[in-house]
N, C-alpha and C positions, 0 to 999 in steps of 0.2 A: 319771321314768317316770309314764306317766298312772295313774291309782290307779284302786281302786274306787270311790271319791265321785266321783270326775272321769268315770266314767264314766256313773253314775248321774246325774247332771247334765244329762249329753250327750243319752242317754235320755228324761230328763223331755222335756228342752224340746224334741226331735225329735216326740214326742211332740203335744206342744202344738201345734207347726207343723201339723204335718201335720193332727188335731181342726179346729184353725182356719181353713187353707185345704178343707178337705171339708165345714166349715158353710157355707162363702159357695159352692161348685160345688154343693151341693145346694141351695141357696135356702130352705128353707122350715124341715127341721129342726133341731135341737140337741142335740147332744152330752148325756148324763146319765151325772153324775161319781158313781163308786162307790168310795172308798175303803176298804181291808179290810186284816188284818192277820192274819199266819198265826203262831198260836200256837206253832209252834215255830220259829218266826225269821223277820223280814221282813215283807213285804207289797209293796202294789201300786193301783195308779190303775185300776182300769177304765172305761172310755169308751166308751159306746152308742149308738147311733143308730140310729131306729125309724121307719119308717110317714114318710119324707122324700121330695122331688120326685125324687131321683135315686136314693138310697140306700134298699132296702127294708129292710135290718137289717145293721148294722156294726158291728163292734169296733175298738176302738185301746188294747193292754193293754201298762201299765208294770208291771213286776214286780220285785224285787229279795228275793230269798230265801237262808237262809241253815241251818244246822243237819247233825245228823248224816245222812250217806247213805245210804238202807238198803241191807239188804245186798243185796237185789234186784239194785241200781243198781252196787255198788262190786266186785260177783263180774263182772258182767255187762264191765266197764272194766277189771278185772285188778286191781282193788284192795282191801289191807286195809281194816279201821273207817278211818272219813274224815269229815272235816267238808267239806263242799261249800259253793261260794255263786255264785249262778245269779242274773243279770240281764238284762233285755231288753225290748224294744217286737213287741208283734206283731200282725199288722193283718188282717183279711178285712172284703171288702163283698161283700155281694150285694145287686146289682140290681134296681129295679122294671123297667128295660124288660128284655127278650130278648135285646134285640138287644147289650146291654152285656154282659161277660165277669165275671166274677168273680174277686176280685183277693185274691193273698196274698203278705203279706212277713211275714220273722221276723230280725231281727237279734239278737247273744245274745252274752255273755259268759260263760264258766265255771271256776271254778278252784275244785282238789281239794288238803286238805293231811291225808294220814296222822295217824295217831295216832300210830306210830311214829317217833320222834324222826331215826331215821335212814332213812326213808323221804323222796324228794323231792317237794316239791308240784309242780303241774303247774295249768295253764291253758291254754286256749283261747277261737278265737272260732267260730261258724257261722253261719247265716241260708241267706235266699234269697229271692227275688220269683219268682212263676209266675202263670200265668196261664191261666183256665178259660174259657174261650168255652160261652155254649150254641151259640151258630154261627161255625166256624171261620173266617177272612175271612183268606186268605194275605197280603196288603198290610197286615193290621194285624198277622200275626204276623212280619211282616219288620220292622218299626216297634221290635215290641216287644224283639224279638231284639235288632237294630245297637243301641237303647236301651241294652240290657244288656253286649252287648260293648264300649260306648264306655265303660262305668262300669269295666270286668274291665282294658280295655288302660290306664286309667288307672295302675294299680297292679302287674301283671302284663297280657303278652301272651299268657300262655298261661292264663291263667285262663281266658277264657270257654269254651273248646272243653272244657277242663277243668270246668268246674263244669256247663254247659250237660248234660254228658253225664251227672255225677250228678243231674242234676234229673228228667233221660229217665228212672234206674233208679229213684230214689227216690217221686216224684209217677205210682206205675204199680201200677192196680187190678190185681192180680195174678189172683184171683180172674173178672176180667172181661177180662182178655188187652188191657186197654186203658192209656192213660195218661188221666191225671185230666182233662189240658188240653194246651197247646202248653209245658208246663214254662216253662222260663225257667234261673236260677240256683239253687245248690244248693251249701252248704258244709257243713263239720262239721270240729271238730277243730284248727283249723286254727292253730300254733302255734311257736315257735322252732327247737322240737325236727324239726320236718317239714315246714317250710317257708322258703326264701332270702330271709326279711325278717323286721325288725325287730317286736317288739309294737307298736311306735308306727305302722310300717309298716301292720300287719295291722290295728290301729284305724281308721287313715285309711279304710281298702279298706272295712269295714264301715260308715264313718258316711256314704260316698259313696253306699251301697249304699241306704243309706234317707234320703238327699236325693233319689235317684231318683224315689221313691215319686209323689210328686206331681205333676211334670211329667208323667211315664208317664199316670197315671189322668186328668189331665187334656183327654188328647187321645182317648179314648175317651169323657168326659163331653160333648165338645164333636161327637163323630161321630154318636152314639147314643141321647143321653140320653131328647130325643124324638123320635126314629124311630118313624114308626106302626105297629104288631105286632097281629094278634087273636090269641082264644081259642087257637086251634090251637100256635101259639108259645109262651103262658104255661105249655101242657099240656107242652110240652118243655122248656121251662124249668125244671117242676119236676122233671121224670126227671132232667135232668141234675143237677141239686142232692140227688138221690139218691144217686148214684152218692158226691157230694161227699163228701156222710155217711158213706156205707160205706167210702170212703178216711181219711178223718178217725178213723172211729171203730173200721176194723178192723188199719189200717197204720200208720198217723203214730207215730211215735216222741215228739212234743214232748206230745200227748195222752199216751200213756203212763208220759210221765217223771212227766207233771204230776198225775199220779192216783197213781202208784207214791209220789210224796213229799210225799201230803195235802195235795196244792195247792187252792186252791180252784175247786170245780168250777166254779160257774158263769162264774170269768173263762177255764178252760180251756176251755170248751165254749161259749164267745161264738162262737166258728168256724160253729157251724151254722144253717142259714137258719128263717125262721120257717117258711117251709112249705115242702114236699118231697112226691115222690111215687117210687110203685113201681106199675110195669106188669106185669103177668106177660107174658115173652116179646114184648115190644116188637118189630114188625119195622116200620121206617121205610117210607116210597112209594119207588120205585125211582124213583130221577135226583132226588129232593129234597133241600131245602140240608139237610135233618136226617140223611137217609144220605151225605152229603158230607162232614158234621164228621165224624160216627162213622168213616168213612176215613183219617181223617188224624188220627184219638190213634191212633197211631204214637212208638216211640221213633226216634230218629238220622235227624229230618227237619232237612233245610238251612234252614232258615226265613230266616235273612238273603238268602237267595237271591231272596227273592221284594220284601226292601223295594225 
């Protein structure tokens, strides 16, 4: 059975690939390696990218942590005192053009063992890649989708419709009656106990999950990168990256894990872009591509429909 080194392995060098190929699609900048260590167990790689021809501010974070659970965390999952140990790779870029999307994966491993001797440990996997348009372009959300479900039927058929639809509920400004983006994939939990596949199985499905990473991003770097955009564009570009924020930092669960167990802030909050804006009561032009996106953050859109 693959271990936890075997998996952290996997991690790094995913990791590394993917840094690697996002230095040579952006051309100009490079990666700035931070490594850090969390005093109560563990540590991690963070990977930066700033002020690039493609990439306006980027993260690529390896993590591997380890220690007691608070109790926050262990009531909240149905469990007694617990040692926890949490690894994974998690990725956001934001864009200098407009016209590019903003892109998020998180792949993860987790596993819990009681204090109680005769309590059972338990492990799982989760992740997911989604995807935030400041302008929704139906042919690239059809792209991105069949991407997504060729990765899901690889391993399960039914995953995609299955995951796709937790990503609708999960990646949704709740507060703003919107979804963040055109989602994508969305898992959690996902383990022997409740699912018809092997750990080895459910590793596979994970490491596939984030080989994707790259090809995906690639054909949006190659559609977009320099598309010529003005002022008016950049000014929605930051609203939307607002929005990002207020989902990141009022919803997301993986932010709150990660504060809730003194993780380090600043590789948790690599997620948010350098600049952002807020409009009071923003109302778009009527028939503009900017009231055209805002239509369609929708959950339980057919997006494959349109590759």
């Amino acid at each position: 059975m693959t271990s936890r080194n075997d998996i952290e392995k996997r991690f790094k060098a995913l990791q590394k690939k993917i840094c690697d190929a996002l230095e040579k699609l952006d051309g100009k900048s490079a990666f700035r390696s931070d490594q850090w260590t969390r005093p109560e167990g563990g540590g991690g790689l963070t990977k930066v990218l700033t002020d690039g021809e493609v990439i306006e501010k980027g993260g690529v974070n390896f993590s591997a942590v380890h220690g007691h659970a608070p109790k926050k965390i262990t009531d909240a999952l149905g469990f007694g005192p617990s040692k926890f140990y949490a690894t994974g790779v998690s990725i956001v870029l934001h864009p200098q053009n407009p016209w590019m999307p903003i892109i998020h994966m998180n792949i993860r491993y987790f596993d819990m063992s009681p204090e109680d001797p005769e309590a059972e440990s338990t492990y799982w996997f989760g992740g997911g890649i989604d995807l935030t348009p400041h302008y929704v372009d139906l042919k690239d959300a059809g792209f991105f989708h069949k991407a997504l479900k060729t990765v899901c039927d690889k391993s399960d058929p039914m995953y995609y419709d299955r995951f796709k639809k937790w990503a609708d509920d999960y990646f949704y400004i709740r507060h703003r009656k919107e979804t963040r983006g055109i989602g994508g994939i969305f898992f959690d939990r996902l383990n022997e106990m409740n699912e018809q596949h092997s750990f080895e199985e459910l590793w596979d499905f994970v490491v596939n999950v984030g080989e994707q990473f790259i090809p995906v991003y690639q054909y949006f770097v190659e559609k977009y990168a320099h598309k010529p955009y003005d002022e008016p564009h950049k000014q929605w570009q930051l609203l939307r990256r607002g929005r990002y924020v207020e989902f990141n930092l009022v919803w997301d669960k993986g932010t709150k894990f990660g504060l809730d167990t003194d993780g380090r802030t600043e590789s948790i909050l690599m997620s948010l872009p350098a600049n952002a804006s807020w409009s009071y009561d923003y109302q778009p032009i009527a028939g503009s591509d900017e009231e055209k996106t805002l239509s369609l953050l929708k959950k339980d859109i057919d997006w494959i429909s349109y590759a």
